[in-house]
C-alpha positions as CSV (number, residue, x, y, z in Angstrom):
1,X,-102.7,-7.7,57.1
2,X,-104.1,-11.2,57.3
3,X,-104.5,-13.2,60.2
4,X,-105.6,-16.7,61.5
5,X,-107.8,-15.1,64.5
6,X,-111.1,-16.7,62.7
7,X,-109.4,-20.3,62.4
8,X,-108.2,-20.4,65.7
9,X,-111.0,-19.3,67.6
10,X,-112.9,-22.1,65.9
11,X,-110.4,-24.4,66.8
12,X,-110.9,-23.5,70.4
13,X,-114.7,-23.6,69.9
14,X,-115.1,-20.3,71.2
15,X,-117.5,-17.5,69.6
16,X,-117.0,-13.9,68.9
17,X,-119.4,-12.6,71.5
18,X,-116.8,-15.1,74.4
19,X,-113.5,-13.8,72.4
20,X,-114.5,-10.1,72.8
21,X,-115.7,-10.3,76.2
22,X,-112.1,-11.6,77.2
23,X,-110.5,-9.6,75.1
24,X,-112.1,-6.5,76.3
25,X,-113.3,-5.6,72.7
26,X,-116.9,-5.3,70.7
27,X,-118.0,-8.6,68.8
28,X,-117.8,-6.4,65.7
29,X,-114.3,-5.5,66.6
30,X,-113.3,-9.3,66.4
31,X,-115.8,-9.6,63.3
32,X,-113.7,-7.0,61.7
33,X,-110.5,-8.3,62.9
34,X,-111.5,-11.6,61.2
35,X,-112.7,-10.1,57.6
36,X,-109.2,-8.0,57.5
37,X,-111.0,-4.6,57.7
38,X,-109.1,-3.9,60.7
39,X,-105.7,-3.9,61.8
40,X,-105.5,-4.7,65.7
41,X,-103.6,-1.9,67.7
42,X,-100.2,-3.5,68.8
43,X,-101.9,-4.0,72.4
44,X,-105.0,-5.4,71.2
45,X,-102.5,-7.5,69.1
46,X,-100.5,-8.2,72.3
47,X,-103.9,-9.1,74.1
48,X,-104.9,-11.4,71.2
49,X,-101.6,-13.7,71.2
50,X,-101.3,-13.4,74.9
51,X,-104.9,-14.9,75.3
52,X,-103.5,-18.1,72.8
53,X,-100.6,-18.6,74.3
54,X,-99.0,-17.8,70.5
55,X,-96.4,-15.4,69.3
56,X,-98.3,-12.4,67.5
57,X,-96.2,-13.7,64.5
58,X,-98.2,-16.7,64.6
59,X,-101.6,-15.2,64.6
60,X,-101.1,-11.9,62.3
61,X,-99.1,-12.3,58.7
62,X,-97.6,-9.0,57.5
63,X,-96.8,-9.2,54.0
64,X,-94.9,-6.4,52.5
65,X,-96.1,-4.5,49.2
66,X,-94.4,-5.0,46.2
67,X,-92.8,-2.3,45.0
């Protein structure tokens, strides 16, 4: 699944190390999170949106396999 966690925590100016502590996560939790070697959990996802003010829509992009 992709996601625009990288771009907008730049946008913010905020680093991983800031973004994990609030988050209650690892920095290589976000790290992963960013590279899209992880999939959040829905309430890490819930978390995530919740601490943009965004719609987890917004932030994650599911895209559907072609069949």
């Amino acid at each position: 699944m992709k996601n625009r966690l990288e771009e907008l925590r730049k946008q913010k100016g905020i680093k991983q190390e800031d973004l994990a502590a609030a988050l209650e996560v690892s920095r290589q939790t976000i790290g992963s999170l960013e590279n899209g070697r992880y999939n959040p959990s829905i309430l890490l996802a819930f978390k995530i949106a919740r601490y943009f003010n965004m719609h987890i829509e917004d932030i994650f992009i599911y895209e559907e396999e072609q069949k």
